[in-house]
N, C-alpha and C positions, 0 to 999 in steps of 0.2 A: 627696474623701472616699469609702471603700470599703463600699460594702453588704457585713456579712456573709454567707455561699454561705447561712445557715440560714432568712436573714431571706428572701432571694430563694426560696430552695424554699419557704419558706412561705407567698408571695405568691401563687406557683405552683398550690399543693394550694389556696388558698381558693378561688381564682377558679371550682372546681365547685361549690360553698357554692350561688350562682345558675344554679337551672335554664333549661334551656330552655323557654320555653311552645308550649302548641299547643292544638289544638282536638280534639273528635271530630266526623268526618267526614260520620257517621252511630251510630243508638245499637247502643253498644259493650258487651261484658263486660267490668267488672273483675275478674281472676281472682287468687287467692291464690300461683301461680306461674306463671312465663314458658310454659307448658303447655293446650294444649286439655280437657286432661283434669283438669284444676286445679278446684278449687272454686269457683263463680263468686260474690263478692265482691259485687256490685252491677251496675246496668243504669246505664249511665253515657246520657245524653240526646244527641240530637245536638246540635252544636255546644258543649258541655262544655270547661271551660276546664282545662287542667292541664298541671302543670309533669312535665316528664320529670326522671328523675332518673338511667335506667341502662339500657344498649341493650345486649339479648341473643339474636342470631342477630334475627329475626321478630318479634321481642318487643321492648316496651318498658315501663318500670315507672315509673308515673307516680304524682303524688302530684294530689287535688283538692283545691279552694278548702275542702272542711271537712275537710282532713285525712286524709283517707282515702288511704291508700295501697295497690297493685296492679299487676298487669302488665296489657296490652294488646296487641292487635296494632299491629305498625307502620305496617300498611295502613289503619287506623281514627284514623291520626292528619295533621291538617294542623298541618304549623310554622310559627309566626307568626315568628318572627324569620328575618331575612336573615345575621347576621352568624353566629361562630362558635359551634359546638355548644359546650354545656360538661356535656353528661349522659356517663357514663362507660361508655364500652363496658366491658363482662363477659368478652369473648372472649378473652382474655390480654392480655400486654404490662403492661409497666409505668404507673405513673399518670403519669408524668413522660412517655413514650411516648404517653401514649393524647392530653395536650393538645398534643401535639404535633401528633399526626397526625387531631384529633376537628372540624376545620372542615367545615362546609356551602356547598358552591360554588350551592346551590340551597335552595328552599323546598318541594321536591317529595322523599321517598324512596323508592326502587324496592326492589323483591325480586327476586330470581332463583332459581326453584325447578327442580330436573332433573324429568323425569317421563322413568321406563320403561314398558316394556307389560308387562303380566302375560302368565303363562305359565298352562298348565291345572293343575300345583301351585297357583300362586296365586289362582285361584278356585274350586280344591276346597276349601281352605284359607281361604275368606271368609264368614265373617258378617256378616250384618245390623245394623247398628249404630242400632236405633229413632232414640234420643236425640239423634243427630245429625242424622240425617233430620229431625225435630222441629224443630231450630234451621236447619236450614236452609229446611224450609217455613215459617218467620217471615221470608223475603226476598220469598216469590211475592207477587206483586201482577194485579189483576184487568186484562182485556183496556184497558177505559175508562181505569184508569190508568195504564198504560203510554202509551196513544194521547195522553193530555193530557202527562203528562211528555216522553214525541218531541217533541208540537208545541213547547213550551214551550223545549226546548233547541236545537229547528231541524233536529232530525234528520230524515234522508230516510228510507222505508221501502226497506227490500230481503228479497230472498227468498231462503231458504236449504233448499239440498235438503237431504233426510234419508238416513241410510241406509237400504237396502232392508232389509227385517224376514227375509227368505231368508237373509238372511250371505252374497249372493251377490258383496258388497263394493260394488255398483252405486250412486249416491242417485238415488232417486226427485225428481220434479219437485215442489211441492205450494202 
C-alpha cells in the first residue's frame, strides 16, 4: 500500500508541533525579539523549564510552562534532550531542509563570535552605554563568594597579571 507524498510531508511538518525542552542556566531575560536591545518580556529564574520553539543566530525563542512566549540567549539555555532537535532554525532554508539537517549530536551549544580591535575612529566614535553597564553589574559577585563557589567546584586559584596602566603593553605581576 502507497503513503500519499501529501500525507508523508505532513508527517514531516508535524513533527516540529513538539518542542525541544531545556532549562535556564542561570536567570535569564525574556525579550520581546531575538535582540539585546529588545524589550525585556520577564526575568525568567534559574533553572526555568521551557520549550524552544525557533533558533536565530544567538538567539533562541522559547515558549514557558504558563505560556509565555520570548526569545533568549542560547548561551542561558541547557537542553535536556539527547535526541534530535525539532525547533526550527530562522536562518533560511527550506522547512523540509531545516529537519533534515536540525539534529543535535550533543546536549551542549556553542557560539562562535569574531572580535576585531578598534581603531582610534572607533573610540572617538564610542559612547557610554549606562544600561548595559547596569546589567552587567547584576553578574559581580563579592570576594567570599566567589572563594566559596572555587571551593565548592574544585577549582584551583591562579594568578593573572594585569596590563600596565602606562600602555607600555608590559603586565604587571600582582
Amino acid at each position: 500500500m502507497r503513503i500519499p507524498i501529501f500525507v508523508f510531508v505532513l508527517l514531516l511538518c508535524t513533527s516540529n508541533a513538539f518542542a525541544e525542552s531545556a532549562t535556564t542556566s542561570r536567570p535569564t531575560e525574556l525579550q520581546e525579539k531575538a535582540s539585546a536591545d529588545s524589550a525585556v518580556l520577564a526575568t525568567l529564574a534559574n533553572q526555568t523549564r521551557v520549550d524552544v520553539m525557533q533558533r536565530n543566530g544567538g538567539w533562541t525563542q522559547v515558549k514557558t510552562g504558563n505560556g509565555q512566549s520570548g526569545w533568549v540567549r542560547m548561551t542561558s539555555l541547557r537542553y535536556e534532550n539527547a535526541g534530535p532537535s525539532t525547533a526550527v532554525p530562522t536562518s533560511g532554508g527550506s522547512l523540509l531542509g531545516s529537519l533534515a539537517t536540525s539534529g543535535r549530536t550533543s546536549n551542549s551549544g556553542s557560539v562562535g563570535s569574531g572580535v576585531r580591535g578598534l581603531d582610534k575612529e572607533d573610540l572617538k566614535r564610542a559612547s557610554p552605554n549606562y544600561a548595559e553597564l547596569q546589567k552587567m553589574q547584576r553578574f559581580t559577585v563579592d570576594k567570599n563568594s566567589a572563594q566559596t563557589f572555587a571551593q565548592k567546584s574544585s577549582l584551583s586559584p591562579s594568578n593573572v597579571a594585569y596590563l600596565d596602566q602606562n600602555n607600555s603593553g608590559k603586565r604587571e605581576n600582582n
